[in-house]
KEKE-3310 file (N, C-alpha, C; in steps of 0.2 Angstrom, whole numbers, plus 5000, padded with zeros to 4 digits):
npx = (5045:5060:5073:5063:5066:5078:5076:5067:5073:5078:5084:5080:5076:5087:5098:5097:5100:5111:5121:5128:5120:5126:5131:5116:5116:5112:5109:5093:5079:5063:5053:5055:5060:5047:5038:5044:5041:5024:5025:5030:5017:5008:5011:5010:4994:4993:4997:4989:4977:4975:4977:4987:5001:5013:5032:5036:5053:5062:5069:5081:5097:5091:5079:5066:5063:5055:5048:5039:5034:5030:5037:5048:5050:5050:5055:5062:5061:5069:5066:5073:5070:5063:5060:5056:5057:5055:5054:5062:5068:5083:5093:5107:5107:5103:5114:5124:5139:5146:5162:5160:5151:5141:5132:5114:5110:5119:5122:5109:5109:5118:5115:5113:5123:5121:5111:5102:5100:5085:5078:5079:5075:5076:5070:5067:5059:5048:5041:5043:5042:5052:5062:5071:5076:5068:5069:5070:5066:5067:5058:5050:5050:5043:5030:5028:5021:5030:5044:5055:5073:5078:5069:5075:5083:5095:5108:5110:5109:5120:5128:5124:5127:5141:5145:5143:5150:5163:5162:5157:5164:5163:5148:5138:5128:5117:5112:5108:5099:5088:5084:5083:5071:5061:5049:5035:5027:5012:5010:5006:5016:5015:5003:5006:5000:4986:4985:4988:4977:4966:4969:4968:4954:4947:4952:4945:4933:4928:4936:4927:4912:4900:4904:4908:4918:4935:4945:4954:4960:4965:4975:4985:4989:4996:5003:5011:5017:5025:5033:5039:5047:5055:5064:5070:5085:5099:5101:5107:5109:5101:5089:5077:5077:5076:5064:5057:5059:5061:5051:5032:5022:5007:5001:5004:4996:4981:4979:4983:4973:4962:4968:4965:4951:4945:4936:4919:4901:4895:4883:4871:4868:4856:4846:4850:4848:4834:4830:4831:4826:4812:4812:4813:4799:4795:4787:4779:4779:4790:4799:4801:4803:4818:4823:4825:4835:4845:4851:4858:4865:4874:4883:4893:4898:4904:4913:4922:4917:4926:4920:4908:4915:4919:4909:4905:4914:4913:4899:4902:4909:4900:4890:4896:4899:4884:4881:4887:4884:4871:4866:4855:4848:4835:4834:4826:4828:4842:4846:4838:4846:4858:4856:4851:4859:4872:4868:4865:4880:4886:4887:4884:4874:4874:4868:4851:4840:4833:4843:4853:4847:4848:4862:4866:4859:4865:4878:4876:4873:4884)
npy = (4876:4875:4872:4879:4875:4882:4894:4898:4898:4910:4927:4938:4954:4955:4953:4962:4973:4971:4972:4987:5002:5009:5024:5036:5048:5051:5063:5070:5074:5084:5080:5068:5061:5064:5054:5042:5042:5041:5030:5023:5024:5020:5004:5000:5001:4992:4980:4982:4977:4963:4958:4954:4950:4963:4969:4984:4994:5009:5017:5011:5003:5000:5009:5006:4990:4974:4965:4949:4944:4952:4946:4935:4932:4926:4929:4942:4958:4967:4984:4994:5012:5021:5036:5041:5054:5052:5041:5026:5014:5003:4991:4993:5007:5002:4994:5007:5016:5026:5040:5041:5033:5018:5005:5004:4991:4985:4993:4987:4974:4972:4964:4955:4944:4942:4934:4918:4908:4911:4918:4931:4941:4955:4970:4980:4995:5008:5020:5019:5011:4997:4991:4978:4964:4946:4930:4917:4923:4935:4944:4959:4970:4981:4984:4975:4973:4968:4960:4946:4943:4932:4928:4937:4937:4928:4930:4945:4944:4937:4947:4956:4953:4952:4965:4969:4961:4970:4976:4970:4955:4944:4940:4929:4922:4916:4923:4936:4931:4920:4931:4944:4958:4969:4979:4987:5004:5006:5019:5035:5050:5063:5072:5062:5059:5063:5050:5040:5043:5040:5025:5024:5026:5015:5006:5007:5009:4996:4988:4992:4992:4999:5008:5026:5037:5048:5049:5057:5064:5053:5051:5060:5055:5044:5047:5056:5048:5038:5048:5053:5041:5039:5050:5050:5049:5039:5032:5021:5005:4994:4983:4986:5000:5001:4997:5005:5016:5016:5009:5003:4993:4980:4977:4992:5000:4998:5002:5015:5017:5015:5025:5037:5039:5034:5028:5029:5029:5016:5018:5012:5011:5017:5007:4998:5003:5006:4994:4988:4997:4995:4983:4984:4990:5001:5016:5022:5036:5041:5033:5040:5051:5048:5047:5058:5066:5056:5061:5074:5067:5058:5067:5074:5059:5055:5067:5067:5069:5076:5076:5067:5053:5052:5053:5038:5029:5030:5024:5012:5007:5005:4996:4985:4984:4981:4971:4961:4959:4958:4946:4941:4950:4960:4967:4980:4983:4983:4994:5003:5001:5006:5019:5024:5022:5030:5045:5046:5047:5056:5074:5085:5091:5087:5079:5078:5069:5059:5063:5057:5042:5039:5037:5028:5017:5018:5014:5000:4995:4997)
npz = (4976:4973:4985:4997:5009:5014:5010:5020:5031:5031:5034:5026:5030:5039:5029:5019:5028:5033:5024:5018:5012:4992:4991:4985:4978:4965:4950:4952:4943:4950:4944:4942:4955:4961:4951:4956:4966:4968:4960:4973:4979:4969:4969:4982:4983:4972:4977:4991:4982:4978:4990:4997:5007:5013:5012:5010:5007:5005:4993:5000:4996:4983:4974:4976:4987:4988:5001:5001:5014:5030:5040:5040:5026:5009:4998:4989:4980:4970:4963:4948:4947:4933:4923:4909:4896:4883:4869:4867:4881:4877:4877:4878:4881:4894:4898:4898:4905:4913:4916:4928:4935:4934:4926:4922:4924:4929:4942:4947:4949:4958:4973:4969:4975:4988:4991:4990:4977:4967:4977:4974:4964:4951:4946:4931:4930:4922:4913:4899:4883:4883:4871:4862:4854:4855:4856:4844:4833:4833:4838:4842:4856:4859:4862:4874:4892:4900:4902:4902:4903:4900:4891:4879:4865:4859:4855:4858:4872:4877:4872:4883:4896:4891:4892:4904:4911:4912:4921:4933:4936:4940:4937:4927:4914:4916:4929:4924:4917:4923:4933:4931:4923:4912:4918:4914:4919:4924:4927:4919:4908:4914:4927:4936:4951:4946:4940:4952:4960:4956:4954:4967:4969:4964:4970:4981:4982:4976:4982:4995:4992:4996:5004:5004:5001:5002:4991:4987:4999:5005:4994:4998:5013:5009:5000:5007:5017:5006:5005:5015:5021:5012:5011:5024:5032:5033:5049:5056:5053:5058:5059:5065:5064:5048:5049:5054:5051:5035:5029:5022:5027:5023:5033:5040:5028:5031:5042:5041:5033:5041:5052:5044:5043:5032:5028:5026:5036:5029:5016:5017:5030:5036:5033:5043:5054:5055:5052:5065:5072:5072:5075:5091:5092:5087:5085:5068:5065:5075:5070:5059:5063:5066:5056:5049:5059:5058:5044:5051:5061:5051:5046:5055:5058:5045:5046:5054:5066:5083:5096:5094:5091:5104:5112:5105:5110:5124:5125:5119:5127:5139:5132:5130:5143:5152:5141:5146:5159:5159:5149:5141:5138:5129:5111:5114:5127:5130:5122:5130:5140:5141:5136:5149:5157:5152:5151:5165:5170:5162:5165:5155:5142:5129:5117:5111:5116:5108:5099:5105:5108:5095:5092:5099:5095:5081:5084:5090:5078:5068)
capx = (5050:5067:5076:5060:5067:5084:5075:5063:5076:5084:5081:5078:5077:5093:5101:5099:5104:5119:5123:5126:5118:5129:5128:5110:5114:5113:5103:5086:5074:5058:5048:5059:5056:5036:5038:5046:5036:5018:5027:5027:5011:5004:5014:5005:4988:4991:4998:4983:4972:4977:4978:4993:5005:5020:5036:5040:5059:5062:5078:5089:5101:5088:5071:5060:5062:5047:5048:5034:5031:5030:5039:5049:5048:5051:5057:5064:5063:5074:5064:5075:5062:5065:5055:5059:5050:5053:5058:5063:5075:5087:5100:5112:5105:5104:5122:5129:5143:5151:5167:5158:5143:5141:5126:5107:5108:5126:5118:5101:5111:5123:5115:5112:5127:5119:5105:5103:5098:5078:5077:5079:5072:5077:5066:5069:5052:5048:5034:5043:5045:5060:5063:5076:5072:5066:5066:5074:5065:5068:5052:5052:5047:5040:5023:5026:5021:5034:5049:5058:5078:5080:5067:5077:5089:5104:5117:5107:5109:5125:5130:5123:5132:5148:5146:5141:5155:5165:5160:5156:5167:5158:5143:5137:5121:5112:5112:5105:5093:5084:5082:5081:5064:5059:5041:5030:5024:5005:5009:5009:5024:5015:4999:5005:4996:4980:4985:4987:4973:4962:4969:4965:4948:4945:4955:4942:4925:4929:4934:4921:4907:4894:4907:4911:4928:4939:4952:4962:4964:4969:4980:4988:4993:5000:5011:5016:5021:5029:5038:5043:5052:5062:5067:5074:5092:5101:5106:5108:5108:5097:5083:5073:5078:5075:5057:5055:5060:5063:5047:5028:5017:5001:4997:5002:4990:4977:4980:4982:4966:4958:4967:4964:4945:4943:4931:4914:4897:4891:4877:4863:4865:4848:4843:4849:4846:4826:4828:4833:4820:4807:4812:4810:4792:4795:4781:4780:4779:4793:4804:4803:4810:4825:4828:4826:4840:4851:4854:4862:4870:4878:4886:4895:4901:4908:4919:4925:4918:4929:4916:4904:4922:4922:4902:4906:4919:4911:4894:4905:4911:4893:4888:4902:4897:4878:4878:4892:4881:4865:4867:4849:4840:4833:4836:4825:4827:4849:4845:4836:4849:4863:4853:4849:4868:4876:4864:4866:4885:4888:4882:4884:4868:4877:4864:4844:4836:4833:4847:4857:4845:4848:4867:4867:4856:4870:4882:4876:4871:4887)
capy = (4880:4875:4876:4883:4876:4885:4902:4900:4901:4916:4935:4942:4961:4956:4952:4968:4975:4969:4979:4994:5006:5014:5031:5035:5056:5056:5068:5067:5082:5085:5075:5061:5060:5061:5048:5036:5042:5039:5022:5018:5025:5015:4999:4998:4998:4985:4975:4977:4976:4959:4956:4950:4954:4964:4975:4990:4998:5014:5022:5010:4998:5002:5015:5001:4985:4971:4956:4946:4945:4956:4943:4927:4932:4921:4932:4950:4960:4974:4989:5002:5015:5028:5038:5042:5058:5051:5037:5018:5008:4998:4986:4997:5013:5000:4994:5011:5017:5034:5041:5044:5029:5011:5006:5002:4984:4984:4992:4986:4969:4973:4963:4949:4942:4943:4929:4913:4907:4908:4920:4936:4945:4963:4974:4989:4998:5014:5023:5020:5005:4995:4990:4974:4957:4941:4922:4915:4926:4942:4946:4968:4970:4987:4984:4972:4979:4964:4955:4942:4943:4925:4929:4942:4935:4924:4935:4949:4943:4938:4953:4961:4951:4953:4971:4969:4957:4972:4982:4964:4952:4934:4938:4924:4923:4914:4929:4938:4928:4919:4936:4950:4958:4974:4980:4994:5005:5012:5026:5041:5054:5068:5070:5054:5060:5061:5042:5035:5046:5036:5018:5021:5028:5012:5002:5008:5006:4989:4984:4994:4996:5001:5014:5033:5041:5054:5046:5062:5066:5048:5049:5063:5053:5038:5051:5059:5042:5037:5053:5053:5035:5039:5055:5046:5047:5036:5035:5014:5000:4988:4980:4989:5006:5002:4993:5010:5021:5014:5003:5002:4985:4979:4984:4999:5003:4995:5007:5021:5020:5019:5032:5043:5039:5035:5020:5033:5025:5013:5021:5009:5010:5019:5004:4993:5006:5008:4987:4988:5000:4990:4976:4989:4991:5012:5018:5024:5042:5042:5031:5045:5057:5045:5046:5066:5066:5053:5066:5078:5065:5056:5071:5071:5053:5055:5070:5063:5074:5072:5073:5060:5049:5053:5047:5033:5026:5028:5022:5004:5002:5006:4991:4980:4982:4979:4965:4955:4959:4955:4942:4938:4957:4959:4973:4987:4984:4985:5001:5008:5001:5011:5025:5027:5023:5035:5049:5044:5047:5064:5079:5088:5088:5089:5077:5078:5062:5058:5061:5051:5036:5038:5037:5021:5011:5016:5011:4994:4991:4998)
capz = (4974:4976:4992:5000:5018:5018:5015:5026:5039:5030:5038:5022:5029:5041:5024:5020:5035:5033:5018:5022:5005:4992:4991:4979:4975:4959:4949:4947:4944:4954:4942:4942:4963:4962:4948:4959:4975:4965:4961:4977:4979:4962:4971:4987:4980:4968:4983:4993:4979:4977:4995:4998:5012:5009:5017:5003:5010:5001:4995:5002:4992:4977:4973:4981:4988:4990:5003:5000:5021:5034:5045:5037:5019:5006:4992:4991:4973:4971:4961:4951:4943:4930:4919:4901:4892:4875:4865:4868:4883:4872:4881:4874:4886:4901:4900:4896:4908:4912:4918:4937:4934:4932:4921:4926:4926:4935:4950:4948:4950:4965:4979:4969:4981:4994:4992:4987:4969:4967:4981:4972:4959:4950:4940:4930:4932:4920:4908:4893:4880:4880:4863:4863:4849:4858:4853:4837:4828:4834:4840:4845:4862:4863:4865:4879:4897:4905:4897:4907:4902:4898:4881:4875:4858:4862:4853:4862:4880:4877:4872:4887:4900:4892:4893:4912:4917:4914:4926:4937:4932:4938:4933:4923:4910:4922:4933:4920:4910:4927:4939:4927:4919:4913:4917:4910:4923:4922:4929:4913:4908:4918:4931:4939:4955:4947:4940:4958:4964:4950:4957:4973:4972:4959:4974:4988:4975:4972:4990:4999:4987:5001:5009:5002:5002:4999:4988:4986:5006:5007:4994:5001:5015:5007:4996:5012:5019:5006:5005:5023:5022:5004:5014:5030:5032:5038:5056:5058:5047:5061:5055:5068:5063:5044:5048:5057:5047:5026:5028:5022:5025:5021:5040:5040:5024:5035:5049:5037:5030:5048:5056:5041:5044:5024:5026:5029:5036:5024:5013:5017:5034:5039:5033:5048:5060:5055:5054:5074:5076:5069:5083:5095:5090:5088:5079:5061:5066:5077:5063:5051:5067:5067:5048:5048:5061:5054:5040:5054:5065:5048:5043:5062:5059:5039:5046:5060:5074:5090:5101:5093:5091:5112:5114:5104:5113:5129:5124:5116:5133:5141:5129:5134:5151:5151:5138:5150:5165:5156:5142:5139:5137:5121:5108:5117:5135:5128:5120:5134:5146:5140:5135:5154:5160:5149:5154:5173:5171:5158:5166:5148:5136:5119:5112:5116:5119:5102:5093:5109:5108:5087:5091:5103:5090:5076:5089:5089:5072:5063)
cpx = (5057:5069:5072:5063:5073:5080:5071:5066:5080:5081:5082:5080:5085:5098:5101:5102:5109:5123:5124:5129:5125:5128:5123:5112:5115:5107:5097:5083:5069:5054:5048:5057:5049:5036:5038:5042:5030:5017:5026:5020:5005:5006:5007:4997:4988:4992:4992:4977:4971:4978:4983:4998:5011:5024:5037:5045:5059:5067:5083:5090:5097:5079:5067:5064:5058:5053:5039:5030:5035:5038:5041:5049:5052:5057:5059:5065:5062:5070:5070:5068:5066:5061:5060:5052:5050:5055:5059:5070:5076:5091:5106:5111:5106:5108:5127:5133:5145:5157:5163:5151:5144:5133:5119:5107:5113:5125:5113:5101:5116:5122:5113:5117:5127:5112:5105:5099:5089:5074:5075:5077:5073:5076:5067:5060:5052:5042:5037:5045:5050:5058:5071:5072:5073:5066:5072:5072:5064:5064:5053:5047:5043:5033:5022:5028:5029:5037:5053:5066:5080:5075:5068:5084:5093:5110:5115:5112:5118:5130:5131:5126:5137:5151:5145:5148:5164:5166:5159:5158:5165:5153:5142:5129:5118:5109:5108:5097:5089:5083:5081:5074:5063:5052:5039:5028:5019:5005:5010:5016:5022:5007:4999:5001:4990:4978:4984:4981:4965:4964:4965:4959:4943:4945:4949:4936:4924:4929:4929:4916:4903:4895:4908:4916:4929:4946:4957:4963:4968:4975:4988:4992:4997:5006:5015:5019:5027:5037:5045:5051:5056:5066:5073:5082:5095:5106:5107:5105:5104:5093:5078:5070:5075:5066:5053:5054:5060:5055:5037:5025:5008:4998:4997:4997:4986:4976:4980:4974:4959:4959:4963:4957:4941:4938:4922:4908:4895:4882:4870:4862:4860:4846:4842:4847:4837:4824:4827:4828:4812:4806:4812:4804:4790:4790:4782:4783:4787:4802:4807:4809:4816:4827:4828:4833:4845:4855:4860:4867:4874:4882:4892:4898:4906:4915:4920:4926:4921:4924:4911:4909:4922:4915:4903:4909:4917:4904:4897:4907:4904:4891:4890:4898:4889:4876:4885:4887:4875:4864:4860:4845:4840:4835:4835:4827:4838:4848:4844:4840:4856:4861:4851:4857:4873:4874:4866:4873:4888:4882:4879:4879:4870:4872:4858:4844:4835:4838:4854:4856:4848:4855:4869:4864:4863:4876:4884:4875:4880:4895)
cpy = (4877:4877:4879:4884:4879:4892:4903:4903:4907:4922:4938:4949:4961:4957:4962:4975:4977:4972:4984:4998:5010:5020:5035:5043:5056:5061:5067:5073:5079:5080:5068:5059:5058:5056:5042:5037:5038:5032:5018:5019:5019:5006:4997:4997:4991:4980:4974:4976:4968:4956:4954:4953:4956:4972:4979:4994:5001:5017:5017:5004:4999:5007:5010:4994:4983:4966:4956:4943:4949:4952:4935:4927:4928:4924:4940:4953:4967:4979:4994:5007:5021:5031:5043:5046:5058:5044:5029:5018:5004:4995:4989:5004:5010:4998:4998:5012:5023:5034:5040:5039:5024:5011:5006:4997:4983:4986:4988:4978:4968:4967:4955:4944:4939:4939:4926:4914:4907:4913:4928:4939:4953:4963:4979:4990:5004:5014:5022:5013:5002:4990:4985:4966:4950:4937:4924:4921:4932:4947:4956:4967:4977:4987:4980:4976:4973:4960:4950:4942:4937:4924:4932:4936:4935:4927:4942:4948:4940:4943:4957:4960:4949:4961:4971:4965:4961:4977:4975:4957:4946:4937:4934:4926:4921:4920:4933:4935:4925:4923:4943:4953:4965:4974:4986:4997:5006:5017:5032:5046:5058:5067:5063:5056:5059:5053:5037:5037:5040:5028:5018:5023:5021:5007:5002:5007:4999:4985:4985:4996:5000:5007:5021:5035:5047:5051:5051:5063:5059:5048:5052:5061:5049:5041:5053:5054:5040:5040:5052:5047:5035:5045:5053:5046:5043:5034:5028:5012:4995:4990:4984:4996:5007:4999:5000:5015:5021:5010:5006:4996:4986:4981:4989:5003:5002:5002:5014:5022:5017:5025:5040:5043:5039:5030:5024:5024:5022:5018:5020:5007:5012:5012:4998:4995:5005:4999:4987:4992:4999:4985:4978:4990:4999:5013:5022:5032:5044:5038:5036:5053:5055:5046:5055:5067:5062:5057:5070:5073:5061:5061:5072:5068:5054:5062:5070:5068:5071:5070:5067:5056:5047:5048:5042:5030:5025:5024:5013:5002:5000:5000:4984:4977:4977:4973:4960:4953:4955:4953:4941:4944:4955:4967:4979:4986:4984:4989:5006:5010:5006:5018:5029:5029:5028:5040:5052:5047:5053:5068:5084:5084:5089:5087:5078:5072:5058:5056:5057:5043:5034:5035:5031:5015:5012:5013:5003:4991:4991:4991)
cpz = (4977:4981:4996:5009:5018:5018:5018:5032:5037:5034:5031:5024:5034:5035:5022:5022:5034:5028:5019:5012:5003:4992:4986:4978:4969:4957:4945:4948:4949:4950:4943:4949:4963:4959:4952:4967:4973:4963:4965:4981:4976:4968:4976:4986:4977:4971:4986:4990:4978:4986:4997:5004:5009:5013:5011:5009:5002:5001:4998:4999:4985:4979:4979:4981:4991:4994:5004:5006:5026:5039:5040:5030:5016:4999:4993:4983:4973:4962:4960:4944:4939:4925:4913:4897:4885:4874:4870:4877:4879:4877:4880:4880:4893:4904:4899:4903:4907:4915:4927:4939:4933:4930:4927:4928:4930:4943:4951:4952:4955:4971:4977:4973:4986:4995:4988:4980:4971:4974:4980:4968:4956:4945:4939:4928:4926:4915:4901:4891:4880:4873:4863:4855:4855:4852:4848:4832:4828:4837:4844:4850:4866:4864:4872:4886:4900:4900:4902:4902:4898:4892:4877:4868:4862:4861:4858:4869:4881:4875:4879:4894:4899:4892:4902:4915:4916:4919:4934:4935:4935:4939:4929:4919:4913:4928:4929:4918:4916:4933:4937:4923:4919:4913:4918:4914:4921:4923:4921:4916:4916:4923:4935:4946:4954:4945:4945:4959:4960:4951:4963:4973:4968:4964:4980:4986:4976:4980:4996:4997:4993:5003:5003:5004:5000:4999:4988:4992:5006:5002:4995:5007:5013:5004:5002:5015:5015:5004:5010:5022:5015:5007:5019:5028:5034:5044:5059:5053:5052:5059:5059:5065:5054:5044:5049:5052:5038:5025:5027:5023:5025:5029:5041:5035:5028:5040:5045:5035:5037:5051:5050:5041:5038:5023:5033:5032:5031:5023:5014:5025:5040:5040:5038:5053:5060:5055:5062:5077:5076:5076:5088:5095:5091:5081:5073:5062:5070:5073:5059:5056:5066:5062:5047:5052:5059:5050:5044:5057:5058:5045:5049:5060:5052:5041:5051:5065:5079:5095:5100:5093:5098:5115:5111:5108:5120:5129:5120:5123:5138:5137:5129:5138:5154:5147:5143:5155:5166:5150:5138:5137:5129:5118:5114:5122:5136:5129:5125:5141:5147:5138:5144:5159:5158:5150:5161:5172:5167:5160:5161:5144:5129:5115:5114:5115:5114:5097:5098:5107:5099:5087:5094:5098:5084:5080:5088:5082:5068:5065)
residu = (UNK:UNK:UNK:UNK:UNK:UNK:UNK:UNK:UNK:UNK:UNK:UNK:UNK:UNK:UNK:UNK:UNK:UNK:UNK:UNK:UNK:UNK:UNK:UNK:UNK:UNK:UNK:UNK:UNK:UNK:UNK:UNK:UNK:UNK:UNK:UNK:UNK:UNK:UNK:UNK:UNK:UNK:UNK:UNK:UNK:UNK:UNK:UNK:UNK:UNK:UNK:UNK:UNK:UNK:UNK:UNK:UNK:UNK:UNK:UNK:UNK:UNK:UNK:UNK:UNK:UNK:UNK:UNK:UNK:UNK:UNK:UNK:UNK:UNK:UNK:UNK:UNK:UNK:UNK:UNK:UNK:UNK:UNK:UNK:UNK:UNK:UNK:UNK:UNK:UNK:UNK:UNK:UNK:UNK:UNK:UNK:UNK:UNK:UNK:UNK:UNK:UNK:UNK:UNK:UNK:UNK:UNK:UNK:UNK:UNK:UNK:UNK:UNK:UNK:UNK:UNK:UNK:UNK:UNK:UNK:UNK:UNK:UNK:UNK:UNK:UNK:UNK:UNK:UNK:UNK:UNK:UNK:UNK:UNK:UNK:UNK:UNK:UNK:UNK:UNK:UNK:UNK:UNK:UNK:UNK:UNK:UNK:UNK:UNK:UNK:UNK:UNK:UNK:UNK:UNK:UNK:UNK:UNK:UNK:UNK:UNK:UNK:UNK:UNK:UNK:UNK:UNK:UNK:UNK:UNK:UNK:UNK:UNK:UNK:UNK:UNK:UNK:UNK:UNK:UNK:UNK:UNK:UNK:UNK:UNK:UNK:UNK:UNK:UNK:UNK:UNK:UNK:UNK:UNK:UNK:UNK:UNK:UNK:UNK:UNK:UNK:UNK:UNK:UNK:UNK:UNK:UNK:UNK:UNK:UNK:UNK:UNK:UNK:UNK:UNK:UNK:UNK:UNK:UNK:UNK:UNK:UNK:UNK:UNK:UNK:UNK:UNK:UNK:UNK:UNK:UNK:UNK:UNK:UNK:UNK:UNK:UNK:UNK:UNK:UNK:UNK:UNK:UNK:UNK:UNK:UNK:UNK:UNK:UNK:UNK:UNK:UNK:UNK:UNK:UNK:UNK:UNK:UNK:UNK:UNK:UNK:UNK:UNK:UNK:UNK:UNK:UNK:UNK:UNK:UNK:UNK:UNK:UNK:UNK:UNK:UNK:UNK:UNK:UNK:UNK:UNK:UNK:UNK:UNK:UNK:UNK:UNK:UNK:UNK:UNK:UNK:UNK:UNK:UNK:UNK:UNK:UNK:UNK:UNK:UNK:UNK:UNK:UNK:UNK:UNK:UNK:UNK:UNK:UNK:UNK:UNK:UNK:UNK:UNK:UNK:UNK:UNK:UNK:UNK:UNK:UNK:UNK:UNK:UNK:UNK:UNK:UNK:UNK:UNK:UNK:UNK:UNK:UNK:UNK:UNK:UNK:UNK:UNK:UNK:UNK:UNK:UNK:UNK:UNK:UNK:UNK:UNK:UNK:UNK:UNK:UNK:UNK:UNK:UNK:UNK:UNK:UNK:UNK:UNK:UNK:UNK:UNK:UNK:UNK:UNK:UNK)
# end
């Protein structure tokens, strides 16, 4: 890519920064909000579904903006999102003007200023078709999810940046035609909630076949995140305060979907425990106690009792300890070292003997 060493050394979200947003109160209804929230709900998944690293700022200079790293980003594309409960986008809707308003493409293109060529990107996002002619031959573009500016008809696009250069007077067609794109969201008109709730539970399937979830409690948090930081006021334009405050990344997803405790024990994990107990040489009979209990102690772990969370914790550092100490034990005579040390140091019998030793094996296997 062109000039990739100058924007390496660019600060991206200080760019930003350095803006200070104009004023976003226009009128949107309630729908309009959740639309643009569930958006950046819908976003995030499709980022980590794709792995990829990435900051989402929300609400400020535009609905969404992406940088494409946490740290050092290469790239930054300005999201604005709208939802349409009927009918077409035309180029004609996108460059309109009011007495008390500048169009959609006039803001949506605001910041292009403020970063080098090749560096920025700005996408109008929404549920409904834009309908504009492409190419020599006019081609209708309502059926497409994604249109790039610079394939829309020449009379067209020149049309559409000489309505823009009055509202921003250098702008050029190059401005236009290589940073502009509109794209199709998947999100539907109405129940967009159970739309994301439907990515993500397709999004944790896929990436965690083995694990069970609760898509909808998870995506209850991720909406209330992304609520929180489209709500933020703002009280500083440092990059600190907006990373703090205006920001998602792929690590906070990460962190989000541990603390919220959505990645249950894997399905088939009897089956490593009853391997380990196998190596143990624990008899047939006393197997089948450990799988009757499993039942009760997995019901414990998938809803995140405290107290097992507390025996866990100390029973990982009990196994720290003893495989530092003693590197060479073998499975059983582990098992039975921290089952006697854990024992020796909690005066409280929460678990009996069985269904303690049941919890030190899963300990070690999981």
């Amino acid at each position: 890519m062109e000039g990739m060493n100058s924007k390496k050394q660019l600060n991206l979200l200080a760019l930003l920064a350095d803006e200070i947003p104009r004023e976003r109160g226009g009128a949107i209804g309630a729908s309009g909000f959740d639309f643009q929230k569930n958006w950046g709900v819908s976003k995030i998944i499709e980022l980590a579904g794709r792995d990829e690293e990435f900051l989402l700022v929300f609400d400020y200079h535009e609905d969404t903006v992406l940088l494409n790293r946490i740290e050092e980003a290469e790239k930054v594309v300005f999201f604005q999102i709208k939802q349409k409960e009927a009918g077409n986008w035309t180029h004609g809707l996108l460059t309109k003007t009011s007495k008390t308003s500048i169009s959609i493409l006039a803001k949506l293109l605001k910041m292009r200023e403020k970063f080098p060529d090749g560096v920025a990107e700005f996408r109008f996002s929404t549920n409904a078709p834009f309908k504009v002619a492409l190419g020599d031959k006019g081609e209708d573009s309502s059926s497409f999810e994604e249109v790039s500016f610079k394939d829309v008809k020449n009379d067209i696009l020149k049309e559409i940046v000489k309505k823009l250069q009055k509202e921003m007077p250098d702008i050029k067609i190059d401005h236009v035609k290589d940073h502009l794109f509109y794209e199709r969201s998947k999100l539907p008109l109405v129940s967009t909630d159970n739309a994301c709730i439907g990515l993500l539970d397709k999004y944790l399937t896929t990436k965690y076949p083995s694990h069970s979830f609760r898509s909808t409690d998870f995506y209850q948090t991720l909406f209330s995140e992304v609520k929180k930081k489209t709500n933020n006021k703002y009280s500083s334009y440092s990059q600190e305060w907006i990373r703090e405050n205006k920001c998602i990344s792929s690590k906070d997803f990460d962190g989000f979907l541990k603390a919220a405790n959505q990645i249950r024990p894997p399905k088939d994990m009897w089956a490593q425990i009853e391997e380990a107990l196998n190596k143990m040489s624990e008899s047939a009979s006393m197997i089948y106690k450990f799988k009757i209990q499993w039942s009760t102690l997995y019901f414990d772990i998938v809803n995140g009792d405290d107290l097992l969370i507390e025996v866990g914790k100390e029973l990982g550092r009990i196994f720290s300890e003893i495989a530092k100490s003693n590197p060479d034990l073998d499975l059983k005579n582990l098992i039975d070292g921290v089952f006697t040390k854990y024992k020796s140091t909690r005066i409280e019998r929460v678990y009996d003997d069985e269904s303690l030793k049941l919890l030190i094996i899963y300990e070690y296997c999981k």
